[in-house]
C-alpha positions as CSV (number, residue, x, y, z in Angstrom):
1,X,107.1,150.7,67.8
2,X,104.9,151.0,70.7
3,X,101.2,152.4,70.6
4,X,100.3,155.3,73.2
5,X,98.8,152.5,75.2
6,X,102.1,151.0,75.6
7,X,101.3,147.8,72.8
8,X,103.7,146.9,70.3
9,X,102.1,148.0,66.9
10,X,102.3,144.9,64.7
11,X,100.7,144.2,61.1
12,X,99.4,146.8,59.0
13,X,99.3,149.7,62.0
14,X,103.0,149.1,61.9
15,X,103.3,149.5,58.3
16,X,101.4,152.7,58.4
17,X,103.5,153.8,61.1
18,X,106.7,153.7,59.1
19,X,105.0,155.0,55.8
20,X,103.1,158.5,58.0
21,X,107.1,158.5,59.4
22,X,108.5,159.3,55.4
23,X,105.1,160.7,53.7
24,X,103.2,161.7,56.3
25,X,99.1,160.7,57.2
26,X,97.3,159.0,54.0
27,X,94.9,161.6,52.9
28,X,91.7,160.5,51.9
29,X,88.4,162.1,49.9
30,X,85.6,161.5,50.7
31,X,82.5,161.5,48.4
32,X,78.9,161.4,50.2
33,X,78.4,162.0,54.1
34,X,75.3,159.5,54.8
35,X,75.3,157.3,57.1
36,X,78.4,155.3,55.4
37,X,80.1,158.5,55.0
38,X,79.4,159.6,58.1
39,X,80.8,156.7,60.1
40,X,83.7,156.7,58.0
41,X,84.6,160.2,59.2
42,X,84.0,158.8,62.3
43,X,85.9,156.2,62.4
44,X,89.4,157.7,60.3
45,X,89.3,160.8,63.2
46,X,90.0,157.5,65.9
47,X,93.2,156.4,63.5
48,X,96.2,157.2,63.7
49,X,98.5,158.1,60.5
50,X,95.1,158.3,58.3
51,X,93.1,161.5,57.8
52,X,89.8,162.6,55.7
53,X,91.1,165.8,53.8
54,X,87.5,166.6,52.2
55,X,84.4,165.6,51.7
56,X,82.4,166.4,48.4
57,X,78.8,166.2,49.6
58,X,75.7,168.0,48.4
59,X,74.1,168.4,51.4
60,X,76.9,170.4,53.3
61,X,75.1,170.3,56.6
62,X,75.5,166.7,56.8
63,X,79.4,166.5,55.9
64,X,79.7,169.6,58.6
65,X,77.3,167.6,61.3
66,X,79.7,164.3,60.8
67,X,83.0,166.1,61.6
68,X,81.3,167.8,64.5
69,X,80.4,164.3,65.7
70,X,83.9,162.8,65.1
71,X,85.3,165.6,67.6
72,X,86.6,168.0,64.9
73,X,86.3,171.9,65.9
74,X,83.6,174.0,63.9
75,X,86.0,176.3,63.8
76,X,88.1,174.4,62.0
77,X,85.8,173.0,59.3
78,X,85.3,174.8,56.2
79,X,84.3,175.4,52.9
80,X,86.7,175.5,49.5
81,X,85.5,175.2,45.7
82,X,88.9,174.9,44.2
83,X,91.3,172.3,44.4
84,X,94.3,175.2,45.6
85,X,91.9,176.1,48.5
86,X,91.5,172.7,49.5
87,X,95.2,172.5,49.3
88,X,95.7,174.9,51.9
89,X,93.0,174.2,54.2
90,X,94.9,170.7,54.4
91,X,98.2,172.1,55.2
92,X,96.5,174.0,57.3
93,X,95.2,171.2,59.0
94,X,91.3,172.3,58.4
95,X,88.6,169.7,57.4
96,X,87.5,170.5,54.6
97,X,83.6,170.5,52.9
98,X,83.1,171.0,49.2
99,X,80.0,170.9,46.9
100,X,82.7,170.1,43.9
101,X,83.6,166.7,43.6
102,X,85.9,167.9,40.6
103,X,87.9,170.0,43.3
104,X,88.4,167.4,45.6
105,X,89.8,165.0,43.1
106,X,91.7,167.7,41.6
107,X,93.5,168.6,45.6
108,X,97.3,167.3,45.4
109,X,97.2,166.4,48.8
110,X,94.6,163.8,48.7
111,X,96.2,160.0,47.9
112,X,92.7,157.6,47.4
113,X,89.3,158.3,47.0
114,X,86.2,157.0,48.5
115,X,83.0,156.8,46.9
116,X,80.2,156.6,49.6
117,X,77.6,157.6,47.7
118,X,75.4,154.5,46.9
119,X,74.1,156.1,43.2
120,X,75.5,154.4,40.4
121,X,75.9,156.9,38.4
122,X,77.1,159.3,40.7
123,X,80.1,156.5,41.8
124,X,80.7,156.6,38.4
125,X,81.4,159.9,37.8
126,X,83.5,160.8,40.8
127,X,85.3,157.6,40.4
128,X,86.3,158.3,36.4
129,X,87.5,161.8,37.9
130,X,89.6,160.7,40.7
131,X,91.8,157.7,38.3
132,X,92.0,161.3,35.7
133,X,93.6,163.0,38.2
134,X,95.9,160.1,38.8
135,X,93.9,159.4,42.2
136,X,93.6,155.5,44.0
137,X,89.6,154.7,44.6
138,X,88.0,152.8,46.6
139,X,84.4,151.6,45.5
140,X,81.9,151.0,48.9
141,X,79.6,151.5,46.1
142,X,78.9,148.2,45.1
143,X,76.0,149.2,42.8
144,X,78.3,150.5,40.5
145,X,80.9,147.6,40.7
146,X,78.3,145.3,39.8
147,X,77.3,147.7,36.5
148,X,80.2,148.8,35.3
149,X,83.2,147.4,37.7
150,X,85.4,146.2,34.6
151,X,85.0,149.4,32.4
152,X,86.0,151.1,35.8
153,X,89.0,148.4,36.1
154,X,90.5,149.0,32.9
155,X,90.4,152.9,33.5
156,X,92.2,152.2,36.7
157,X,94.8,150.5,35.4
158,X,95.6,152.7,32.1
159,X,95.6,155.6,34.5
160,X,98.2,153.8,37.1
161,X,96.1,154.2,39.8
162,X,94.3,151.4,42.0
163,X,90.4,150.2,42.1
164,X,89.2,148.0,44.8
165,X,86.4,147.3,46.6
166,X,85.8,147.9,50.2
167,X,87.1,146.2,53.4
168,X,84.2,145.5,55.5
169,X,81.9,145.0,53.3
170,X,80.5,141.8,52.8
171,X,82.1,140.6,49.2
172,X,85.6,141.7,50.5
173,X,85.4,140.1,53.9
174,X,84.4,136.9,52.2
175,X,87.2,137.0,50.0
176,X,89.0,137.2,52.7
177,X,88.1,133.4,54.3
178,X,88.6,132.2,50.2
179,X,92.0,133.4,50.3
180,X,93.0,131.8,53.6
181,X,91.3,128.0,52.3
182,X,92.8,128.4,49.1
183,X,96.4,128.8,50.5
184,X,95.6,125.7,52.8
185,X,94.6,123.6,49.6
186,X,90.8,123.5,50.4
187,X,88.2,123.1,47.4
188,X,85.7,125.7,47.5
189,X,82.3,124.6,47.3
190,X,80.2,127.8,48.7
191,X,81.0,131.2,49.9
192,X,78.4,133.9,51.3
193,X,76.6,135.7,54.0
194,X,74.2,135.6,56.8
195,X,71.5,137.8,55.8
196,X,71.3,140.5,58.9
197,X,67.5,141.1,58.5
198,X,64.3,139.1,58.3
199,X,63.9,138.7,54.2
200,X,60.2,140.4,52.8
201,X,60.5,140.6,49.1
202,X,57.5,143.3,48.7
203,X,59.1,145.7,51.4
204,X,58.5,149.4,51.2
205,X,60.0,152.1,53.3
206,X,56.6,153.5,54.6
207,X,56.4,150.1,56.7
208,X,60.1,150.4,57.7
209,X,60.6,154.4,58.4
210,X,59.4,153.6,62.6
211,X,62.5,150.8,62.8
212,X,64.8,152.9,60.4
213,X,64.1,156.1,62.9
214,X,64.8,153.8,65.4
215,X,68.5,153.0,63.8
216,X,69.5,155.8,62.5
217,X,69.3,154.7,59.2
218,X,67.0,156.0,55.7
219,X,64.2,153.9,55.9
220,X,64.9,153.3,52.0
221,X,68.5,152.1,52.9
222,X,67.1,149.8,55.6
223,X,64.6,148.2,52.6
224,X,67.4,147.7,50.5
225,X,68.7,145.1,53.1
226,X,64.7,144.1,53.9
227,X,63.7,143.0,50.5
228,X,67.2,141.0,49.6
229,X,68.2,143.9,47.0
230,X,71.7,144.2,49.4
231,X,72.3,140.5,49.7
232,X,71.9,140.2,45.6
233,X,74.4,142.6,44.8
234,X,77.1,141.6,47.5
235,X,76.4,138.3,46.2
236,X,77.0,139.3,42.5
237,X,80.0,141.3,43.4
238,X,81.3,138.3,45.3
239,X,80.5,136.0,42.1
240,X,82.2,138.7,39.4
241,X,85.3,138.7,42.0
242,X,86.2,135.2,42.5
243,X,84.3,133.2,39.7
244,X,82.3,131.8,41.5
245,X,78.8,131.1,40.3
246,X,74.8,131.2,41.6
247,X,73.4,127.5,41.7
248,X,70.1,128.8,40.6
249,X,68.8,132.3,39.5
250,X,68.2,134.1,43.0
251,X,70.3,131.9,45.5
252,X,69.0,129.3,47.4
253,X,68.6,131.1,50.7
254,X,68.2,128.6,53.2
255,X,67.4,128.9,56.7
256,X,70.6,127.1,57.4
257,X,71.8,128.0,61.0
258,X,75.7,128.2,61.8
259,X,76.1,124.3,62.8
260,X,73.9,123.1,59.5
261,X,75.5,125.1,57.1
262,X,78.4,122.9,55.6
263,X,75.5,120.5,55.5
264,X,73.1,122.3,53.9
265,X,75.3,124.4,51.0
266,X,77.2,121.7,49.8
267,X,76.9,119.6,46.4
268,X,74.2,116.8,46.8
269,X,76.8,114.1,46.6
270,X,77.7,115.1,50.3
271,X,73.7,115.4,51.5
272,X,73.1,119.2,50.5
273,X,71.1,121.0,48.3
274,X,73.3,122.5,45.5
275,X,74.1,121.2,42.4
276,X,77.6,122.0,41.9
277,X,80.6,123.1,43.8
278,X,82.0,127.0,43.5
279,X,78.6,128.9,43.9
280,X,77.9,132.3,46.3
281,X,75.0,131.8,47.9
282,X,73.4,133.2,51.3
283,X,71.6,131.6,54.6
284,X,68.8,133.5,56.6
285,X,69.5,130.8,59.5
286,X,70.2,131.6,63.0
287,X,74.1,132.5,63.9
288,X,75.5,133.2,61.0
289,X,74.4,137.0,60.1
290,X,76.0,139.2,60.5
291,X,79.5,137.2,59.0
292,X,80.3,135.8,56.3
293,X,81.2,132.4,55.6
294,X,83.2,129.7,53.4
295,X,82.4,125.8,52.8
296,X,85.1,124.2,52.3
297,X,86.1,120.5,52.1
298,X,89.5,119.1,52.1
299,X,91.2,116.6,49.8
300,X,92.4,114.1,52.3
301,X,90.9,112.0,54.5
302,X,93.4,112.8,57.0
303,X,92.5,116.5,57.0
304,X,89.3,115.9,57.5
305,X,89.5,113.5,60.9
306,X,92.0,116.7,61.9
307,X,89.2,119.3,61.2
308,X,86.4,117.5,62.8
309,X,88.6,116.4,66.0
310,X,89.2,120.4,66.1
311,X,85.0,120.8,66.6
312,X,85.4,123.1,62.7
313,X,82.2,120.4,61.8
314,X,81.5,117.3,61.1
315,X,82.7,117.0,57.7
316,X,83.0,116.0,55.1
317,X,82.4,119.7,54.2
318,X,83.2,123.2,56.5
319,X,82.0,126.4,57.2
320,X,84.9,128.7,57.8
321,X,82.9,131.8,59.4
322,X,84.0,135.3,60.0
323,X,81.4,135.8,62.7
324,X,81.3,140.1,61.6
325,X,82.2,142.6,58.7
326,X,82.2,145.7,60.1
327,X,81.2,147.7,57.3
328,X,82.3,151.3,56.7
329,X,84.8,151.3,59.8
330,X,87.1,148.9,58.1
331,X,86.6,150.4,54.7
332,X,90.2,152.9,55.7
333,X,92.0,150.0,55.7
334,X,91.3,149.6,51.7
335,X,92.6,153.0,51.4
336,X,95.6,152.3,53.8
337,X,96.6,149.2,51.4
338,X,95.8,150.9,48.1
339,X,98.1,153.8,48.7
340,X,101.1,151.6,50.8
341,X,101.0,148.7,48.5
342,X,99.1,149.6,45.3
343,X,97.1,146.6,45.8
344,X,93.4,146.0,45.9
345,X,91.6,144.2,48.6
346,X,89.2,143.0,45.4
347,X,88.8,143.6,41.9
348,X,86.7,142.1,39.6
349,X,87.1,139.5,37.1
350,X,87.4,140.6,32.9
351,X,84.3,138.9,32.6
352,X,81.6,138.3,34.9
353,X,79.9,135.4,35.9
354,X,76.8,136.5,37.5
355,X,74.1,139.9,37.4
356,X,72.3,141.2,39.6
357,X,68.7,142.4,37.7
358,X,65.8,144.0,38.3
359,X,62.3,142.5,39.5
360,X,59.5,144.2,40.1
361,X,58.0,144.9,43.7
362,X,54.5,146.0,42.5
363,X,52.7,145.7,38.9
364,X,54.2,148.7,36.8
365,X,52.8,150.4,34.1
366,X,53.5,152.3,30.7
367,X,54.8,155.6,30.9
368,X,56.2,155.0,34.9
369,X,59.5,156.5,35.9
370,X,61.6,153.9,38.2
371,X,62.9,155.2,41.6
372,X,65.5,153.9,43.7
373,X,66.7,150.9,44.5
374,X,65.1,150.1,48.0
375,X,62.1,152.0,47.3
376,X,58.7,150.8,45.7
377,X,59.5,149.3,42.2
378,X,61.8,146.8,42.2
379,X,64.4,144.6,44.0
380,X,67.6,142.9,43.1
381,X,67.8,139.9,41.9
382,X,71.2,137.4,41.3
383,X,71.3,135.2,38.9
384,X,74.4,134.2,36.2
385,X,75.5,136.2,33.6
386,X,74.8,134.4,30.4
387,X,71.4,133.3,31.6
388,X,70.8,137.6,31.9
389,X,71.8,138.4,29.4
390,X,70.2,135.7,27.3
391,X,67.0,137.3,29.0
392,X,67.6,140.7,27.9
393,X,67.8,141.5,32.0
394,X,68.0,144.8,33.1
395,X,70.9,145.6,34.9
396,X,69.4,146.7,38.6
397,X,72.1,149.7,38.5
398,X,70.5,151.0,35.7
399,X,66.7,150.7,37.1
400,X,66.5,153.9,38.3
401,X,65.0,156.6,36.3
402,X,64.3,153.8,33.9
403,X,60.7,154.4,32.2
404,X,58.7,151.6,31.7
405,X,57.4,150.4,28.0
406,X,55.2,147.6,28.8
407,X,53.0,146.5,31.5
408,X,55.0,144.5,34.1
409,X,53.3,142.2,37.0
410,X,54.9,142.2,40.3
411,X,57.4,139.5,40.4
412,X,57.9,139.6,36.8
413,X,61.8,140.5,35.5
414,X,62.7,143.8,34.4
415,X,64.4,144.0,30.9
416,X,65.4,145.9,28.3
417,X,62.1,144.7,26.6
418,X,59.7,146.1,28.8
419,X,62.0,149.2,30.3
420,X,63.8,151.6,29.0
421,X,67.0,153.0,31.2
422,X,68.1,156.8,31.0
423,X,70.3,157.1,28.4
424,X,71.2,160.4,29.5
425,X,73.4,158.8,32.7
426,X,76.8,158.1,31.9
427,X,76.4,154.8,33.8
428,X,73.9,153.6,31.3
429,X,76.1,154.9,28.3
430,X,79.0,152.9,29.6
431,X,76.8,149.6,30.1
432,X,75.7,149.9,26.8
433,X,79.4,149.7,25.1
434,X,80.2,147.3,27.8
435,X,77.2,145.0,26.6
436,X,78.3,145.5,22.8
437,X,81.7,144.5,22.9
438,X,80.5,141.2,24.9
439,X,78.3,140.7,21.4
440,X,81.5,140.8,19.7
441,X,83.8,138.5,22.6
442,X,80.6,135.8,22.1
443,X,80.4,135.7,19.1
444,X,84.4,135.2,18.1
């Protein structure tokens, strides 16, 4: 079939082409219109055979000011509590705005999902309520796939319905390069990213809100990627995805640019700086960020003169690098394959490998009530699971409105020792039987 630019639609445009033909447009919800939401709206009104048929968002200002900027009529945008009326405003064509999450995972015109919000908890919630109402999800909140992502699993698959992570995001467009060197017979011996911006562990958003103005972005969002909280849980997600494993608690991190990087994060045997093979690690080196990346090094000698006679490196290890991830405006595609194929883009493993705790920006005292992650308290912090949990780590999803019990210096580690997290979130609840039963699954 050609495009209405005269191109022969090939891939997974075609496939959508013939499914819109015999079901008509995938229908997505939407949950949160910040900036992720807000270029996803964006992005879905430039798509053909894909559609955003609400958006549950607080703040109904925001969700109205996003379809106004991705060309949809005010006229045509409104408001609907119930999942009937946002029923009919669909048929009818409308984009639709609710305060009701409930409704919009109740409508029986929306296929998949999308949580957008960033909370953990939040995620949490609207995800549990879209699988109850039989509902696909995608997770771009990767704060609560790292916290809960197999509780949220298991749910998924009891109620029929499919969980993945997002396309575009970091952990998913890496999984992407692992996939293509496993199906060539490569060993993996490092997978990661290219940290976008210059790492400050101590950063707060006061110093930040001039360059976050200056981007469009929340100055506490753009401190999330500042003080290495982003890169910790992509990297954790990554781990709890593939099996792969941190080297050491925090990730190396080394200024490895894009031509020293197969021979900097690979196993000292071949002249690098980890001590095994099969770890997720980042590099705050020149030309990598904003990709993703995958060492690799092939069994054969043979292979090897091929891959170094093709300029890939010089061996005996390579960095296959996806040189972007393009964030929310690939995430549709996640919701294309979950409702086409009823396949995730990435799941995570039945038990993880890695967690991404809590560490403590400033020195915090008894009686303090935690904020958000990328705020003033605390920043993530990867490092493998059994080693956490040995520690009594605190989870980093459940650091916020955690109250602290004990004095804590800056740079020491959260725990469950020295902080107490809300048992009154649902997120928190969940850990908890999540963190029993693993009692029970060590100790058999």
């Amino acid at each position: 079939m050609l495009g209405a630019d005269g191109i022969m639609r090939s891939g997974i445009a075609a496939e959508l082409d013939h499914w819109t033909a015999t079901h008509g447009p995938v229908t997505i919800g939407l949950a949160g219109a910040g900036q992720m939401g807000t270029d996803l709206i964006v992005q879905v009104a430039l798509m053909p055979g894909v559609r955003i048929g609400a958006v549950s968002e607080i703040d109904a200002q925001a969700a109205i000011d996003a379809a106004l900027m991705a060309g949809h009529a005010r006229g045509n945008i409104v408001s609907a509590s119930t999942a009937s009326a946002i029923d009919r405003a669909i048929e009818a064509r409308q984009f639709v705005v609710t305060d009701d999450y409930h409704a919009m995972c109740a409508s029986g015109h929306i296929d998949v999902v999308i949580d957008a919000t960033g909370n953990p908890n939040i995620g949490t919630l609207v995800a549990l309520e879209a699988m109850a109402n039989g509902k696909h999800v995608v997770m771009l909140n990767v704060e609560a796939d790292i916290t809960i992502g197999r509780f949220l699993k298991h749910e998924a698959r009891n109620a029929g319905v499919v969980l993945t992570g997002a396309a575009g995001d970091e952990p998913a467009a890496t999984i992407e390069l692992i996939s293509f060197a496993q199906s060539l017979g490569f060993d993996i011996v490092a997978a990661g990213k290219g940290k976008n911006n210059p790492l400050k562990i101590d950063a707060t958003p006061d110093e930040f809100e001039a360059e976050a103005i200056s981007r469009n972005m929340n100055p506490r969002m753009l401190v999330e990627f500042v003080d290495g909280s982003k890169t910790m849980v992509e990297m954790t997600a990554l781990a709890n995805a593939t099996g792969l494993v941190p080297d050491v608690a925090g990730l190396h991190g080394p200024a490895a640019s894009r031509e020293e990087l197969a021979q900097v994060l690979c196993t000292r045997e071949d002249g690098g700086i980890l001590s095994r093979a099969g770890v997720v690690d980042y590099t705050i080196g020149k030309g990598v960020a904003p990709g993703v990346f995958c060492i690799v090094k092939p069994r054969h000698p043979r292979v090897i003169e091929r891959m170094a006679d093709l300029k890939v490196g010089p061996g005996p290890c390579f960095a296959l690098i996806r040189p972007y991830h393009l964030t929310s405006l690939e995430v549709p595609l996640s919701a294309m394959r979950a409702v086409m194929h009823g396949r995730p883009d990435m799941e995570v493993l039945d038990h993880p490998v890695a967690e991404c705790t809590a560490v403590a920006k400033r020195d915090l005292k008894p009686g303090d009530v935690l904020g958000r992650i990328g705020e003033y308290d605390y920043r993530g912090f990867c490092m493998g699971w059994r080693e956490a949990r040995d520690g009594f780590a605190l989870p980093l999803g459940l650091a916020e409105k955690a109250r602290v019990l004990r004095p804590v210096k800056a740079g020491e580690r959260l725990t469950y020792e020295n902080c107490a997290p809300d048992d009154q979130l649902v997120v928190t609840q969940i850990r908890r039987r999540l963190d029993q039963a693993d009692a029970q699954y060590l100790a058999a």
